[in-house]
N, C-alpha and C positions, 0 to 999 in steps of 0.2 A: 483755076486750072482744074481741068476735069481727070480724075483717075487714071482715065488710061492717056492721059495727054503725061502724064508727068513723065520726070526722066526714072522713071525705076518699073519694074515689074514684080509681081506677088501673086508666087502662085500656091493654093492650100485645098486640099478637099473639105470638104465639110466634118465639121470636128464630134465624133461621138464618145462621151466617158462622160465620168461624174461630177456632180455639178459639185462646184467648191466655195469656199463660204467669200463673205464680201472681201475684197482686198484691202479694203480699206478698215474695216471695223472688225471683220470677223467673224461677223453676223451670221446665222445660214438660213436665218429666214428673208425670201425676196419674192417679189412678183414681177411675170415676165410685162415688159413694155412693149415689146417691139420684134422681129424677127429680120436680119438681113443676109444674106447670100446664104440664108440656111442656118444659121445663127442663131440664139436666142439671144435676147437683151435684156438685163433684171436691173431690176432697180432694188437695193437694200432696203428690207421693211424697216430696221431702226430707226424709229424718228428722227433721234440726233445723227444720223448717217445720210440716206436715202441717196446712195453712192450708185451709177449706173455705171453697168459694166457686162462686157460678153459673159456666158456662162453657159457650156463649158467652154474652158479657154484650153489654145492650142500651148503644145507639151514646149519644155522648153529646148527641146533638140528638132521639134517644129521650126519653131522660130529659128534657133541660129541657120539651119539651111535656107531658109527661105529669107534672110536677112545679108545673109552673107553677097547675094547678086541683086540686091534689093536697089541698087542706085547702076546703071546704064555710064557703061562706057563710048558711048557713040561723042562722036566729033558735037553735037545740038547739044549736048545734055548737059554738061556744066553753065555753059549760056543760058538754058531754061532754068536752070536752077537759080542760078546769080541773079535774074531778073525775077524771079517770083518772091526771092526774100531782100532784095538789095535793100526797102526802105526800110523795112525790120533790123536789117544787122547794120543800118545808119542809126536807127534811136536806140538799140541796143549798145551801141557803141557810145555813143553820147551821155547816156544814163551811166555805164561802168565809168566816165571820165568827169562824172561830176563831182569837184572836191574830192576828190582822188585823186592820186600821183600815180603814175603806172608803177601796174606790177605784174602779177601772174597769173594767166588766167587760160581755164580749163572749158573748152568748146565741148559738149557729148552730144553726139551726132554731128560731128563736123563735118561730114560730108567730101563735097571739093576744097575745103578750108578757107572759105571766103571771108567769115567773120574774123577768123586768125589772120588773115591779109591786113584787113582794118584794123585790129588791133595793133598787130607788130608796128603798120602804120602810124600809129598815134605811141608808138614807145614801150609797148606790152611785150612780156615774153607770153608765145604761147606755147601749148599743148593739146593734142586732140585725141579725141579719142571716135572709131566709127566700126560697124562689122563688116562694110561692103569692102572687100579689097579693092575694088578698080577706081574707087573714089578715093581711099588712102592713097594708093599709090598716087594721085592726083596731088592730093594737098599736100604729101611730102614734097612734090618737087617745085610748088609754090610758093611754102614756108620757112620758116627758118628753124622752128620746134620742133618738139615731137612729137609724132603721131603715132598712135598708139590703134593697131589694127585689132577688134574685139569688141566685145559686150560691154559699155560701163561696169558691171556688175562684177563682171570678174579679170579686169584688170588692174594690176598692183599700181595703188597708186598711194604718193604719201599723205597720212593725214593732217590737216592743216597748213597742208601745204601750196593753198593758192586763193589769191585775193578775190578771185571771183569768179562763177560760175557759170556756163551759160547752156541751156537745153531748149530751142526751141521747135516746138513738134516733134518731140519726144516723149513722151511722159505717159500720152496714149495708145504708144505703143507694146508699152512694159508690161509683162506680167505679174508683176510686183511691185507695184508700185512705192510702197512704204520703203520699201528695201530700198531703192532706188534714190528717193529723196534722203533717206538719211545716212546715205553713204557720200549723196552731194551735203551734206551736213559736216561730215566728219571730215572731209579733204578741204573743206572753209576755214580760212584763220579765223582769230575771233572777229575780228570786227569786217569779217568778208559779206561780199554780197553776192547770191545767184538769182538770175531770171530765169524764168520759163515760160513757154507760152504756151499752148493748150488750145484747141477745139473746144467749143462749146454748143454742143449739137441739141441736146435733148429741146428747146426751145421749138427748132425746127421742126420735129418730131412732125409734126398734123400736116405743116405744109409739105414735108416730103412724101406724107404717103399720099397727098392728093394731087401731086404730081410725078408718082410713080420713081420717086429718085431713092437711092440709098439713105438710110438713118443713118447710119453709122460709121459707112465703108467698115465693115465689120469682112475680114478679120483683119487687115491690113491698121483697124483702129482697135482695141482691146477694151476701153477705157473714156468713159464722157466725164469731166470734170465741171461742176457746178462752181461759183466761186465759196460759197460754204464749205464744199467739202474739200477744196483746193488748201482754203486756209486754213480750216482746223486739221487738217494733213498737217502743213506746214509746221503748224506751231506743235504738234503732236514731239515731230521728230526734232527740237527744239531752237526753232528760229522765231523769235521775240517780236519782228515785227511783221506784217505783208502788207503793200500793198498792190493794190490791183487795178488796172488802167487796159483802157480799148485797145491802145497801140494803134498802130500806121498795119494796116492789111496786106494779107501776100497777097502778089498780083498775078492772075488768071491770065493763060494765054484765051477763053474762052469768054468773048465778050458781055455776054448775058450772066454770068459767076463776076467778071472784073465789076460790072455795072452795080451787080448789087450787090458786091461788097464792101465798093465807096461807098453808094448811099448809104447802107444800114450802118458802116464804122462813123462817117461823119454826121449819126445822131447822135451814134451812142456816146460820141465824143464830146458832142455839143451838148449830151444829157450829164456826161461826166463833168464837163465846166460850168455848166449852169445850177446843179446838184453840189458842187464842193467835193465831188467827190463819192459823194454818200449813194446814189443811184444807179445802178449797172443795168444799162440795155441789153435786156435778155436775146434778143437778134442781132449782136454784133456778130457771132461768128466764131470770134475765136478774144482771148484775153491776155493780157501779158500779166508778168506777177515776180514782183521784186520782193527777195524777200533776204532778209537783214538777220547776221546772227544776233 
């Protein structure tokens, strides 16, 4: 699905102030990678780091306006949306019901509340939480939980108080991202599980500029996660295990995007079962990532 095909719109001028150190480590020494819509792109010098990300990043009263209309009220647009992640929030669902007994579980970014359908479906209480009104207002009237209209970040919510998490294509859009994961940390029982799934751009990098495409979708993307620094994130903010899997790919209304997104996910898949595991095809696209208090 191409950018402006999606159901949401983002609109941001180009962002001028100071550049801020890595979000992930802290770092403030980086060199630039890449530039898009004006954008700079850095990559963290710290060897054990080497975290890519915008820089400078848009303020955080940026974002909440421009987040807040960020998903499209039209009659298309829950349909476009249900269909681009349906296989996702089928194996996401499947994976949360593995030797697992239902119980409670927390969607961030839920959007039109489609994965909370599936859940409730399968015997889950859910909860969501999203900043777009016109989308809450959607999944409240399809759910039976609560929807919680707002930022993850600064909605109250209790700690330790749900079985399992879920965030996908979220996580690159956060300006914080540390914060972010260890507050989905802190709302985990002990023995909870959250997924998330993530973009995996930087790969692409040579082929996008020699075809004239976006790196990044920078600003609408804030954030490239390698699986390195996805998982020593993870375990930073203290979840014991990860791991990490190609997953089933969103699907493209944009024939040439759907085409090769099969192909490149069903190598990396057929690299992931052939490898045990151990191998990660750097052109999948994007990753999923289970990770275990």
């Amino acid at each position: 699905m191409k950018v402006e095909d999606r159901p949401f719109h983002f609109e941001f001028g180009n962002v001028q102030g100071e550049r801020e150190p890595c979000p992930l480590c802290g770092g403030r020494a980086a060199s630039p990678v890449g530039t898009d819509n004006g954008y700079t792109i850095e990559r963290c010098a710290d060897p054990g780091c080497g975290f890519v990300f915008v820089n400078p990043r848009p303020d955080a009263a940026t974002l909440e306006d421009a987040y807040r209309d960020f998903l499209l009220d039209d009659a298309e647009a829950p349909a476009l949306w249900e269909r681009a992640l349906h296989d996702l929030i089928e194996e996401c669902a499947t994976w949360l019901c593995e030797g697992r007994a239902p119980g409670r579980v927390l969607d961030v970014g839920c959007a039109y509340g489609d994965l909370l359908v599936e859940m409730e479906r399968r015997g889950w209480q859910s909860v969501g939480v999203d900043p777009a009104s016109k989308a809450v207002a959607l999944a409240r009237e399809r759910t039976r939980g609560e929807i919680h209209e707002g930022f993850f970040e600064d909605v109250a919510l209790d700690e330790g108080g749900f079985d399992a998490v879920v965030a996908l294509y979220v996580l690159e859009h956060v300006r914080d991202p540390r914060g972010f994961l260890e507050k989905i940390r802190r709302v985990l029982r002990d023995d909870g599980i959250a997924i998330v799934r993530v973009p995996w751009s930087r790969p692409f990098f040579p082929i996008s500029r020699l075809l004239g495409r976006p790196l990044l979708y920078a600003p609408i993307h804030l954030n490239d996660f390698s699986p390195t620094s996805l998982r020593r994130l993870a375990r930073d903010v203290g979840f014991a295990r990860v791991e990490v899997t190609v997953g089933r790919p969103r699907r493209s209304d944009d024939p040439l995007e759907r085409t090769a997104a099969s192909v490149l996910s069903a190598v990396g898949r057929g690299l992931e079962r052939l490898s045990g595991g151990r191998m990660i095809f750097p052109l999948c696209g994007a990753l999923s990532y289970r990770l275990y208090v």
